[in-house]
Structure formats: C-alpha cells, structure tokens
C-alpha positions as a LaTeX table, in Angstrom:
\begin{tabular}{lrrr}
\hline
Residue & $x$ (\AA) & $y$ (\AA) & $z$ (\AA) \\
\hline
Unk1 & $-14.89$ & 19.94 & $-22.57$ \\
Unk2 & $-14.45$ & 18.26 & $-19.41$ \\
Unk3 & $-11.24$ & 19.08 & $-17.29$ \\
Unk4 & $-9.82$ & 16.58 & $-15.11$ \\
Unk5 & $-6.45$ & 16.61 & $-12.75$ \\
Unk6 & $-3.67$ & 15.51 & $-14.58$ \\
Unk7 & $-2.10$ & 12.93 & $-11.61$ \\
Unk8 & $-6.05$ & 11.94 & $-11.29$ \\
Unk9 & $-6.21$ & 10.92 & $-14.67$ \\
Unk10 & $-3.19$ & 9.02 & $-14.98$ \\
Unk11 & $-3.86$ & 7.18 & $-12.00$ \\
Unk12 & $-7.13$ & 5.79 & $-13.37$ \\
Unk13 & $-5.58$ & 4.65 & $-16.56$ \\
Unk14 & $-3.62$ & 2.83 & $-14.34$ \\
Unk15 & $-0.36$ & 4.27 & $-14.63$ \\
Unk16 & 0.28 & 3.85 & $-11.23$ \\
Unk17 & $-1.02$ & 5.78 & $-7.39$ \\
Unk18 & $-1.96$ & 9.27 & $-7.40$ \\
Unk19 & 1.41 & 9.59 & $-5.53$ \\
Unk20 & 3.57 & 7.77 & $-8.00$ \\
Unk21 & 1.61 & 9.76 & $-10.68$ \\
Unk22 & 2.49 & 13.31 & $-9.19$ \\
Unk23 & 6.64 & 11.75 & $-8.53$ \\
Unk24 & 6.32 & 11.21 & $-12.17$ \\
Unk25 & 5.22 & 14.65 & $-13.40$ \\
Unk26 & 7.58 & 16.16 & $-10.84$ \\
Unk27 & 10.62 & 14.42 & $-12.72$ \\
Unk28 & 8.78 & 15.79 & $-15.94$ \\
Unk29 & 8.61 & 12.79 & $-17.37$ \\
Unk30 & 4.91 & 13.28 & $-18.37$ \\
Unk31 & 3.84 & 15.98 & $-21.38$ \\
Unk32 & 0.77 & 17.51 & $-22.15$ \\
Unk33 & 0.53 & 18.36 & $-25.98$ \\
Unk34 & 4.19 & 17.88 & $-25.97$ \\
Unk35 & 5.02 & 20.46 & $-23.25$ \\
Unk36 & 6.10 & 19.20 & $-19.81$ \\
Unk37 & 3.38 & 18.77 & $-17.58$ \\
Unk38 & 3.07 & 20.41 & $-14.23$ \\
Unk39 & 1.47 & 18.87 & $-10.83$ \\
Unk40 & $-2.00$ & 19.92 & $-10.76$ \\
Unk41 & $-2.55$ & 20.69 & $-14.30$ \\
Unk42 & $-6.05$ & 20.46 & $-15.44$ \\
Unk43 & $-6.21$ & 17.87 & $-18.66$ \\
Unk44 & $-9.25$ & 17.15 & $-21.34$ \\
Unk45 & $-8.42$ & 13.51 & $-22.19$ \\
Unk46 & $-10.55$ & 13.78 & $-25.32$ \\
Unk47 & $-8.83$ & 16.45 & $-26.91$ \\
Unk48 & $-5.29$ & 16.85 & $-25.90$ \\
Unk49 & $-2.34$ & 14.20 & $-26.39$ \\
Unk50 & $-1.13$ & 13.05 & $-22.64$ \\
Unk51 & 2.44 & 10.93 & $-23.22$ \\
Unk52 & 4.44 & 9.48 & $-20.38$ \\
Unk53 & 7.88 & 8.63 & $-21.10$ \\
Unk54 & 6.97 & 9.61 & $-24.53$ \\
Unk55 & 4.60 & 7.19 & $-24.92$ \\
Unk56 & 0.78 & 7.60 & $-25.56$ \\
Unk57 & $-1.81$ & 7.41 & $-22.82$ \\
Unk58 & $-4.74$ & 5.43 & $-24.31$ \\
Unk59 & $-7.82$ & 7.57 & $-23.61$ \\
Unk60 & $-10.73$ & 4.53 & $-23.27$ \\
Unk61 & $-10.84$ & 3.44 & $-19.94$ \\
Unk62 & $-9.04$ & $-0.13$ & $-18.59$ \\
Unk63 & $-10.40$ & $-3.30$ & $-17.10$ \\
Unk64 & $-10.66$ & $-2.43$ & $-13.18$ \\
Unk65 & $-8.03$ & $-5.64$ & $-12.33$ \\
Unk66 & $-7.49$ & $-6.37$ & $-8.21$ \\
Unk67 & $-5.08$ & $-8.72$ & $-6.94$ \\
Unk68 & $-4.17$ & $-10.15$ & $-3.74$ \\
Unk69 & $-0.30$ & $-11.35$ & $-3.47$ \\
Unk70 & 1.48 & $-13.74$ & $-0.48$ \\
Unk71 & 4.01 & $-11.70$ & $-0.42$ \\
Unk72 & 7.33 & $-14.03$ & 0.29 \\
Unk73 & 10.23 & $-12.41$ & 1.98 \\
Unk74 & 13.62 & $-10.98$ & 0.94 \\
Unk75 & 11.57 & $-10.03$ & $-2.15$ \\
Unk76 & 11.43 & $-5.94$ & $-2.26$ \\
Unk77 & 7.81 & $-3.95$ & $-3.40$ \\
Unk78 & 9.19 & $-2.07$ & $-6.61$ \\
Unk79 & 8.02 & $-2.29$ & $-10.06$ \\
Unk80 & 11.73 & $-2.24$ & $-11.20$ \\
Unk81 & 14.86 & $-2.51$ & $-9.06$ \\
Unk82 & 18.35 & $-1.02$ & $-10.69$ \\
Unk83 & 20.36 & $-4.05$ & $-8.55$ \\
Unk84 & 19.03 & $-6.88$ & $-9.85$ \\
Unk85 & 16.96 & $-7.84$ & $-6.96$ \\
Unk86 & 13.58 & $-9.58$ & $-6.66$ \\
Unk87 & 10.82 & $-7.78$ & $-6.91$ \\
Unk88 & 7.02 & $-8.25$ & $-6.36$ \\
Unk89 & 6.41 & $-7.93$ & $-9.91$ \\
Unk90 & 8.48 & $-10.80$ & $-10.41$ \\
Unk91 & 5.76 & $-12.85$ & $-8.28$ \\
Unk92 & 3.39 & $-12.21$ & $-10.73$ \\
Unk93 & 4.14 & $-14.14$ & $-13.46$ \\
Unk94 & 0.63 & $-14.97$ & $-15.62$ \\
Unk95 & $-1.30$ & $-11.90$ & $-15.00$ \\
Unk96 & $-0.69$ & $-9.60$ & $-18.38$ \\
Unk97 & $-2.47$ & $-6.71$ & $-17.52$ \\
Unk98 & $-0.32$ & $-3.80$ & $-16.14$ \\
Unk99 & $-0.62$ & $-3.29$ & $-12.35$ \\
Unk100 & 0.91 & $-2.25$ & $-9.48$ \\
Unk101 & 1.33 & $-2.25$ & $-5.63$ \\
Unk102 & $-0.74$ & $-0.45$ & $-3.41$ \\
Unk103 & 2.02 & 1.15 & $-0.68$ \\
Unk104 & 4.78 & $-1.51$ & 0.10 \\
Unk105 & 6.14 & $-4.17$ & 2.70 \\
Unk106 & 9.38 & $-3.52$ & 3.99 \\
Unk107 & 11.83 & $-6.49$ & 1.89 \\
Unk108 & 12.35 & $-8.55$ & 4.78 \\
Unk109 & 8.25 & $-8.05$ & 5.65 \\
Unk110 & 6.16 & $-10.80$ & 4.13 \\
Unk111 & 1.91 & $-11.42$ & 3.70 \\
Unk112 & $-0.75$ & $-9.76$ & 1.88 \\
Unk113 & 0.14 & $-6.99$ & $-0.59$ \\
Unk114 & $-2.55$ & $-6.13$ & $-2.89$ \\
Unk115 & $-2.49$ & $-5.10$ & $-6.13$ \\
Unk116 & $-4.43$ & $-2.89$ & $-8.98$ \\
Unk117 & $-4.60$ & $-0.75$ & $-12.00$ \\
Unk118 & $-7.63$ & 1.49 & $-9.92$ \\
Unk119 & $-5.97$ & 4.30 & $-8.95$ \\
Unk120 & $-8.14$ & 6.01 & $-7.25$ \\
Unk121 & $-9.16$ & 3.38 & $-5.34$ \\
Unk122 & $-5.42$ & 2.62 & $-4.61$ \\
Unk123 & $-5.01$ & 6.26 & $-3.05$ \\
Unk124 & $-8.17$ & 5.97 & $-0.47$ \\
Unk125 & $-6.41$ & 1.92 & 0.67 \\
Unk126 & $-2.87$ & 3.81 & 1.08 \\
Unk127 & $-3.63$ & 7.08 & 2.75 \\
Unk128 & $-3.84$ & 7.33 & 6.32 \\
Unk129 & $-7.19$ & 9.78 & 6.59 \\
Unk130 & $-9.76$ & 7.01 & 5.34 \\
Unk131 & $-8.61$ & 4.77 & 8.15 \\
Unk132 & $-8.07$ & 1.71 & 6.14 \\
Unk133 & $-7.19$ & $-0.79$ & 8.66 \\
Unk134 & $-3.73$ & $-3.34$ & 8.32 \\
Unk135 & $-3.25$ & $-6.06$ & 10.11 \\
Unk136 & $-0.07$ & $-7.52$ & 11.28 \\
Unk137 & 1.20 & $-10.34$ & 13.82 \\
Unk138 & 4.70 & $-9.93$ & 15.02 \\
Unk139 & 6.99 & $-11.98$ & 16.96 \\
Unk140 & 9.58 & $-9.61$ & 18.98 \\
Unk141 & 12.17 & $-9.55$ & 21.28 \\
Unk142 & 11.19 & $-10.11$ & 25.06 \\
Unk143 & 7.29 & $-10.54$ & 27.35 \\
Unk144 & 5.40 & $-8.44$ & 26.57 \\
Unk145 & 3.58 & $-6.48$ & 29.40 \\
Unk146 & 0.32 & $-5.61$ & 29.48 \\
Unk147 & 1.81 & $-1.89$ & 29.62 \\
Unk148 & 3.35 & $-1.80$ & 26.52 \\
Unk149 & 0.58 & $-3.18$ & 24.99 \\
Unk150 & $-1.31$ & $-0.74$ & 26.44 \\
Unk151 & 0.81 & 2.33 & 25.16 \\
Unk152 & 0.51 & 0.87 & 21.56 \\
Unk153 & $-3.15$ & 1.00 & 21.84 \\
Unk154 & $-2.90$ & 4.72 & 22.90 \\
Unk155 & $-0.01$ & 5.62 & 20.32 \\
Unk156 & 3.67 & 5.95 & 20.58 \\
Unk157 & 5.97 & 8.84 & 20.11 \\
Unk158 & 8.06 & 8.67 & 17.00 \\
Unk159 & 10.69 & 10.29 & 15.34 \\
Unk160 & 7.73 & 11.75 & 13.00 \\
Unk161 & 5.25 & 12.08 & 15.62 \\
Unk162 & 3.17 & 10.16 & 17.62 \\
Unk163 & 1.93 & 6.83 & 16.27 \\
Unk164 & $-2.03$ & 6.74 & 16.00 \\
Unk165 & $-3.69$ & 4.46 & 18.72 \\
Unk166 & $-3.93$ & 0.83 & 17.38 \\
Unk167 & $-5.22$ & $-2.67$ & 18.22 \\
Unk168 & $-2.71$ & $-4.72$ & 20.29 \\
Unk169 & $-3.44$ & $-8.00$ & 21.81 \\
Unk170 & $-0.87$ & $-10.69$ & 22.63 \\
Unk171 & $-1.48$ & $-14.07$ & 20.63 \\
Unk172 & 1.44 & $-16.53$ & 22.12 \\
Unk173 & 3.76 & $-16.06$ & 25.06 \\
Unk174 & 7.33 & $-17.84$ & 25.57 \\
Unk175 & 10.41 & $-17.17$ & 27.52 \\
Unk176 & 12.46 & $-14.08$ & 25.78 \\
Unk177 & 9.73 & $-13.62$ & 22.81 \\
Unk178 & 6.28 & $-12.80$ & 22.30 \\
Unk179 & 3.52 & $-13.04$ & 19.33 \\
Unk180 & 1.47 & $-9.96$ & 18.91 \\
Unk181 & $-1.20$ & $-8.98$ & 16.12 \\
Unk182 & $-1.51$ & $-5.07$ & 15.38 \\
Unk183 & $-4.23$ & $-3.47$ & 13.50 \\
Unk184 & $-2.67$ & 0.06 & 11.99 \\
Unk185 & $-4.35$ & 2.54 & 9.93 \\
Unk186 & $-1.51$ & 4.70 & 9.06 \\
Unk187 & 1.18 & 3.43 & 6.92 \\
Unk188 & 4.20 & 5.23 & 7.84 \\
Unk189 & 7.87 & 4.17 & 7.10 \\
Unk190 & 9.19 & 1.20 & 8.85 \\
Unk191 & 6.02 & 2.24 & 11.66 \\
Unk192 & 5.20 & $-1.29$ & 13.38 \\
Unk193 & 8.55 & $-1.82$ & 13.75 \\
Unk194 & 9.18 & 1.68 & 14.85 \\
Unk195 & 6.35 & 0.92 & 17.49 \\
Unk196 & 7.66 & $-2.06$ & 18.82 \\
Unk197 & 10.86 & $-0.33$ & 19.37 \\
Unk198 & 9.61 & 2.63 & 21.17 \\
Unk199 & 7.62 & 0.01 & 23.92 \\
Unk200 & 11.07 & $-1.44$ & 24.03 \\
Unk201 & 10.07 & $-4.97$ & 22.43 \\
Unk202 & 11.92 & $-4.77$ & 18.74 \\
Unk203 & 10.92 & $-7.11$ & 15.99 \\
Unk204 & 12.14 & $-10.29$ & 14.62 \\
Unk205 & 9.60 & $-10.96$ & 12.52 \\
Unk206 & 6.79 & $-9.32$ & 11.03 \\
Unk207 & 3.92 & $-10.61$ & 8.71 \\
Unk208 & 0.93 & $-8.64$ & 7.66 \\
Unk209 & $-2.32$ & $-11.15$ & 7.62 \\
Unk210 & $-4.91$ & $-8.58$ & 6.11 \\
Unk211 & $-5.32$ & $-5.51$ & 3.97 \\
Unk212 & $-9.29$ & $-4.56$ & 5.19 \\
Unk213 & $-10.48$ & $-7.82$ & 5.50 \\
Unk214 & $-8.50$ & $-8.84$ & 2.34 \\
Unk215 & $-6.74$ & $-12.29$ & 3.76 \\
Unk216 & $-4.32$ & $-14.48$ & 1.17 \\
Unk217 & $-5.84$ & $-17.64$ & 3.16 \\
Unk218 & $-4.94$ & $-20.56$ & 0.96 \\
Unk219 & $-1.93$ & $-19.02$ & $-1.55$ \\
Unk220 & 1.56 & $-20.53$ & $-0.86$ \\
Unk221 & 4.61 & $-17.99$ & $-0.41$ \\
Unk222 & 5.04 & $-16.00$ & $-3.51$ \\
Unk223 & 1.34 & $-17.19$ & $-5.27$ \\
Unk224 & $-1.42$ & $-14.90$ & $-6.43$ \\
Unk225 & $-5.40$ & $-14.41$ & $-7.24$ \\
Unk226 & $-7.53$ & $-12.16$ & $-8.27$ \\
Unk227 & $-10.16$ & $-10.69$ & $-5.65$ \\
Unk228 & $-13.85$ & $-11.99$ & $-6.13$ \\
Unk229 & $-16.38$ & $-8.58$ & $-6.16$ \\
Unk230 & $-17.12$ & $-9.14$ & $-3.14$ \\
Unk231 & $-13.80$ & $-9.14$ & $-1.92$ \\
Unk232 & $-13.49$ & $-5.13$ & $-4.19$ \\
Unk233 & $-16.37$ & $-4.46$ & $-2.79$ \\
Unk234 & $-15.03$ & $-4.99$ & 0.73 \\
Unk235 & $-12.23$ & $-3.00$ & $-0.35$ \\
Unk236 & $-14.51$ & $-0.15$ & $-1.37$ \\
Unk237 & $-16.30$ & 0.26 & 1.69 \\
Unk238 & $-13.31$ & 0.16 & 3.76 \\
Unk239 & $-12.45$ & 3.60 & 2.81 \\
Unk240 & $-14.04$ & 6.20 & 5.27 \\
Unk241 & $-12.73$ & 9.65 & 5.18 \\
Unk242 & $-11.70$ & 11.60 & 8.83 \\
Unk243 & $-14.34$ & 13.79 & 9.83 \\
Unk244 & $-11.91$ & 16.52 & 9.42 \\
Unk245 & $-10.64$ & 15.77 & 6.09 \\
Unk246 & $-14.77$ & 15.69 & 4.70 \\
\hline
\end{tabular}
C-alpha cells in the first residue's frame, strides 16, 4: 500500500494547484470511498475510489502538458466565471487536454500566463519560498527617482507586510510617466501595483514579459503554444527552495 496526500494526489492528476485542490476538499466537494474527504487525508490511489464532484478520478497518470499564453487584457484568469465574462480558458481554444493557470494576472494585467496539468510543479512556480522570479514592465504615473527605485529594490511596506526586495530599473523616461521593468518573486494580491503605489508612482499599465525565463516572444494577444523541454526544463530548475523552508 502506498499512502499519498490527498490535495497531492489530485494535483498531479491534474485537477488543478495544490491550493485549488485543498479549496476543493475544504468545500467537501471531494470523497474518499464515498465519505467526504478531509485536508490532509492520506489516500492509496490503487485501492480506494477518489471522486470529485462525484465524478471518478482516473488512477493512471496524465500526459505532463505546459503551455505558455499572451495573455490579452480585460480577459479575467478563472477556469469559469458566473457573469459571463472572458476568461483565459476561453483563449485556449484547440488544446483538449484539461489544464489550468498557474496563479493569475489581475483582468486588466496582460502577458505571459502559463499553463499545466503538473501540479506539483504548478505549486513550486506559484509559491513565494522557491523564489521563482516574474517579470514585469510598467508604465506609471509621474519620473521616477532614483529613490523610489531604490526603495523597491529594498522592499516596500504593505498593508500585508513588507514587499520582498526586487529588481527595479527604469527602461523609458517622459514628462509625467515613466517605463519600469520589475522582477518579483512573491506573488501577492494586486503587489506590483501595490508597490508602485507605496513609492508614490501608481500604475497605468502593467504587462508581465516572463514567468522564469518563460517569454511569449512571437504569439499575438490572446494566442498560445506549448513549451519545448527545454523551455519545462527551465521551468524546473527555476524552483529553489529558501534556506529556511529546506
């Protein structure tokens, strides 16, 4: 018999992240045997009936799929939205294997958003302690000074705490606006534009260029590929764990 955690197994039969996985037993809309599961549960695939939603969890294990999105605009990063709205799924009209976003851009954010049915790998890219780098340019309100760009690379007090240090450097200059590119690890709500407010600069509008190296060079608003192995691979060694959290 080999025991595995339940939101650990789900997530690599790609029912979604590890968080999405655990929101999903936490409504109790996963059973075990046809009891309601609990977060942290320990499961034996082979033997006992997992269902979500009431329906079957395959037990063989799924094509690893990995895709890089142009994210367009006024487009939000759900799988399913109860208004009617565009969604990212939406952009991905072709690809018939089940997949879904790793974290989110804001609705009115556009640029890379990546995509996969891995999810483990999907937890390591989203959460902040294996410093997965993001990379965003900007264009906000005001000059920039070489001050506030300076306090961004140090970190910024928040409403949730201070921001972690980042890369800041100023790409354009013009009277009443400014281009910067920022390099984040963290991925906390609404953060880069949280930042920018804090150093007094706030954002008109915000693009994120790369996901660890992952670029969507070449794909027009709204288009989609799959990553090459090398491109997973880069993925894969992005992820390097805190020394505190080894």
């Amino acid at each position: 018999m080999t025991l595995i955690r339940l939101q650990k197994y789900l997530a690599e039969q790609g029912i979604g992240s590890r968080r999405a996985c655990e929101r999903l037993i936490q409504e109790g809309e996963v059973s075990v045997d046809g009891e309601v599961a609990e977060i942290g549960q320990q499961v034996d695939p082979a033997s006992q009936k997992i269902a979500v939603k009431g329906e079957a969890i395959r037990t063989e294990e799924p094509e690893k799929i990995y895709v890089v999105l142009n994210k367009p605009a006024n487009v939000i990063t759900t799988a399913k939205d109860t208004h009617g709205r565009r969604t990212v799924m939406d952009c991905l009209r072709g690809l018939e294997e089940r997949v879904f976003p790793i974290g989110r851009l804001d609705q009115d954010v556009d640029g890379v958003l990546l995509f996969t049915n891995d999810g483990e790998l999907a937890y390591q890219l989203a959460h902040p302690k294996f410093l997965v780098n993001k990379t965003y340019q900007a264009w906000i309100k005001g000059e920039i000074s070489s001050d506030a760009l300076k306090r961004l690379r140090e970190g910024v007090p928040l409403s949730d705490g201070m921001s972690a240090p980042a890369q800041a450097k100023l790409l354009k200059s013009r009277k009443n606006a400014s281009l910067v590119e920022l390099t984040i690890y963290e991925g906390r709500k609404h953060e880069v534009k949280r930042m920018f407010d804090a150093v007094g600069h706030p954002v008109d509008k915000l693009r994120r260029i790369a996901f660890a190296e992952i670029k969507a060079t070449g794909l027009r608003s709204g288009e989609w590929r799959r990553l090459t192995e090398a491109e997973v691979d880069v993925l894969r060694k992005s992820v390097v764990l805190q020394p505190e959290n080894i």
